[in-house]
C-alpha positions in Angstrom: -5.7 182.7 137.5 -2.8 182.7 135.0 -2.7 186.4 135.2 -2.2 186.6 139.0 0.9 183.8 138.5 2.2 185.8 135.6 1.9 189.3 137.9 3.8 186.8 141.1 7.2 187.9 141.2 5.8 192.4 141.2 3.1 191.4 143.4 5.7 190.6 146.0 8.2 193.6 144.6 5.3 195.9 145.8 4.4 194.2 148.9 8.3 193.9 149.7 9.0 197.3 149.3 6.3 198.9 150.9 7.2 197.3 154.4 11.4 197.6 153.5 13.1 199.0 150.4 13.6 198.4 146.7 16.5 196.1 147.8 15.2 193.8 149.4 12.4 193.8 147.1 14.2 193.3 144.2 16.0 190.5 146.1 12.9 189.1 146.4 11.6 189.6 142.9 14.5 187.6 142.0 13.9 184.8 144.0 10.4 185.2 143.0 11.0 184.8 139.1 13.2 181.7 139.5 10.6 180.1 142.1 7.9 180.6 139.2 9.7 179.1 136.7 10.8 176.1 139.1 7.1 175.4 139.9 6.0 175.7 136.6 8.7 173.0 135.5 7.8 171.2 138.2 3.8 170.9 137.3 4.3 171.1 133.2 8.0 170.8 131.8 7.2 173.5 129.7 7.7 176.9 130.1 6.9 179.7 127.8 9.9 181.5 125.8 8.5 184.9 127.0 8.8 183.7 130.7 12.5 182.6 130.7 13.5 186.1 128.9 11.7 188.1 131.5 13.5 186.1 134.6 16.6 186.5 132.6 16.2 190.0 132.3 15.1 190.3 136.0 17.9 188.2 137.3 20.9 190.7 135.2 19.4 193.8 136.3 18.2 193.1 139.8 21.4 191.4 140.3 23.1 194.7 139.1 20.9 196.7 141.1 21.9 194.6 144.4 26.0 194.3 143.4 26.1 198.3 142.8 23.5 199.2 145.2 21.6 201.5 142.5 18.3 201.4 142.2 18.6 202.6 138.2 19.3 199.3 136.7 15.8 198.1 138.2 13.7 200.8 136.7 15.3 199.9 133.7 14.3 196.1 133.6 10.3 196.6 132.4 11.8 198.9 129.7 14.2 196.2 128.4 11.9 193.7 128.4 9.0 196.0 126.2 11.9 197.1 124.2 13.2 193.7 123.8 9.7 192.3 122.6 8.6 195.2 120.4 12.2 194.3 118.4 11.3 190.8 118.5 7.9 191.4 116.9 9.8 193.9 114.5 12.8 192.1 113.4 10.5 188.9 112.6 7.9 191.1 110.9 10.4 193.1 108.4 13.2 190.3 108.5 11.8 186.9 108.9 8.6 188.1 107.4 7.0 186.1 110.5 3.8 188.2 112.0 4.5 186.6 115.3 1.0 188.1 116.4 -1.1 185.7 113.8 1.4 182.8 114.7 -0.1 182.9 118.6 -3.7 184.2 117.9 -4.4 182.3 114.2 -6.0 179.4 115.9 -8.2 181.2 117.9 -9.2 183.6 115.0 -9.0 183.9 111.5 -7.8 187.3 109.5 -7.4 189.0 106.6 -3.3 189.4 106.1 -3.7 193.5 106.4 -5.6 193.1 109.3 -2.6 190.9 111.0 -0.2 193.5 110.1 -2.1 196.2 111.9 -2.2 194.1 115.0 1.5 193.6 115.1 2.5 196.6 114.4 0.0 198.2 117.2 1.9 195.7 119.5 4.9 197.5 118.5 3.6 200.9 119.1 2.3 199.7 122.6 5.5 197.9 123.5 7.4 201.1 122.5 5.2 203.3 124.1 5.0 201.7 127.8 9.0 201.1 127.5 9.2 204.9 127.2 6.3 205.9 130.3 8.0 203.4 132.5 11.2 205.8 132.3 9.1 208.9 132.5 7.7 207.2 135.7 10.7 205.6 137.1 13.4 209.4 136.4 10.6 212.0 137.3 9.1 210.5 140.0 9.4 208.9 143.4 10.7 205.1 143.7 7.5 204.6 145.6 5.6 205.8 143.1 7.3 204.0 140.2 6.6 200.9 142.5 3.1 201.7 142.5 2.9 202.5 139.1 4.7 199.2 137.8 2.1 196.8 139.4 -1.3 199.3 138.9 -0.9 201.4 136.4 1.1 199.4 133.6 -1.4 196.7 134.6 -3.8 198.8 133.7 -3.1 200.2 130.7 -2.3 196.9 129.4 -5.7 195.8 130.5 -6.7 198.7 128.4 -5.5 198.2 125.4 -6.5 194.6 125.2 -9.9 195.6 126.2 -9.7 198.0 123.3 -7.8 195.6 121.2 -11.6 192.9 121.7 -13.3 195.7 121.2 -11.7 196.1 117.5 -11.9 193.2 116.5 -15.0 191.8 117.9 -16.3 194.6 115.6 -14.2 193.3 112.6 -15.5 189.9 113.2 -19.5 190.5 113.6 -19.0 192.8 110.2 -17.2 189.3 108.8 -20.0 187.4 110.1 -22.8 189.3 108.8 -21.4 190.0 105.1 -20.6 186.0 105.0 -24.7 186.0 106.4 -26.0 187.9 104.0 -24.0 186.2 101.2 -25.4 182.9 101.9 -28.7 184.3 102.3 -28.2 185.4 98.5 -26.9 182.0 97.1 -29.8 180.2 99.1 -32.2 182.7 97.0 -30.5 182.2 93.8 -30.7 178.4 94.1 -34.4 178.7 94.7 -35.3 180.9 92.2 -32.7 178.1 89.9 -34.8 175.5 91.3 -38.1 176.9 90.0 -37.2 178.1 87.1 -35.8 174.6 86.2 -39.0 173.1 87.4 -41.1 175.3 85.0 -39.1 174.2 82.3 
């Protein structure tokens, strides 16, 4: 369900522009992001970091793309915003030496120090990477098909990469499992072959 709210304000970007244009749709967008962030104050009083940045970002450049009447400074908003958060995870990785990666998943999981540094910086490829197909999309092609792109095929290949991303380490974690297995298996034999040989004695 969280996914759907998160995906709220380019669910109705799509649906707006494929019955009018990309202004009124980014209007709406707009209206869309601050409307999400109202209700969410409204039910919880707390709203994730990542969610005020991306209304932010939407409100600067849709509100660009409305004052200008250009449809560029849109196409550049999902760019910004992967840019913005593969810097983020960069800076506080080589700077801060922060893996902000463990900091969110480290409850939920726990891994080797090498193995955290591999997921955050495969974040920061994948950031990287969609900021740079979102251009490619959004320059070569059609504003419809950007449109359709933003809300199916990003969707997708984030999906993706997360599905590949469990895959990976649900592999990891089983190896984990079953060397930690078969090491206890080991002290449980040692301490019974300890327990007879002390009972012979």
């Amino acid at each position: 369900m969280k996914f759907f709210f998160d995906l709220f304000p380019v669910i109705l970007f799509f649906i707006t522009f494929k019955f009018y244009d990309i202004f009124i749709a980014t209007a709406v967008a707009i209206v869309a992001a601050i409307a999400q962030i109202g209700w969410l104050w409204f039910r919880q009083h707390q709203i994730e970091k990542l969610m005020w940045v991306n209304m932010v970002i939407i409100v600067i450049f849709g509100g660009a793309t409305l004052l200008v009447q250009d449809e560029t400074f849109i196409k550049w908003k999902p760019t910004v915003m992967y840019w913005l958060i593969a810097s983020v995870l960069l800076v506080s990785s080589l700077l801060l030496r922060k893996n902000l990666i463990e900091l969110m998943l480290e409850k939920q999981m726990i891994l080797p120090v090498a193995v955290w540094n591999m997921l955050n910086l495969s974040w920061i490829v994948f950031f990287l990477f969609m900021g740079g197909i979102n251009l490619y999309v959004a320059f070569s092609f059609s504003a419809d098909t950007w449109v359709t792109f933003k809300l199916f095929g990003a969707t997708g290949i984030m999906l993706v990469f997360i599905f590949l991303q469990v895959l990976i380490l649900g592999t990891y974690l089983k190896q984990v499992s079953e060397r930690i297995l078969t090491t206890n298996e080991q002290n449980n034999l040692i301490e019974k072959i300890d327990n007879k040989t002390g009972k012979k004695q």
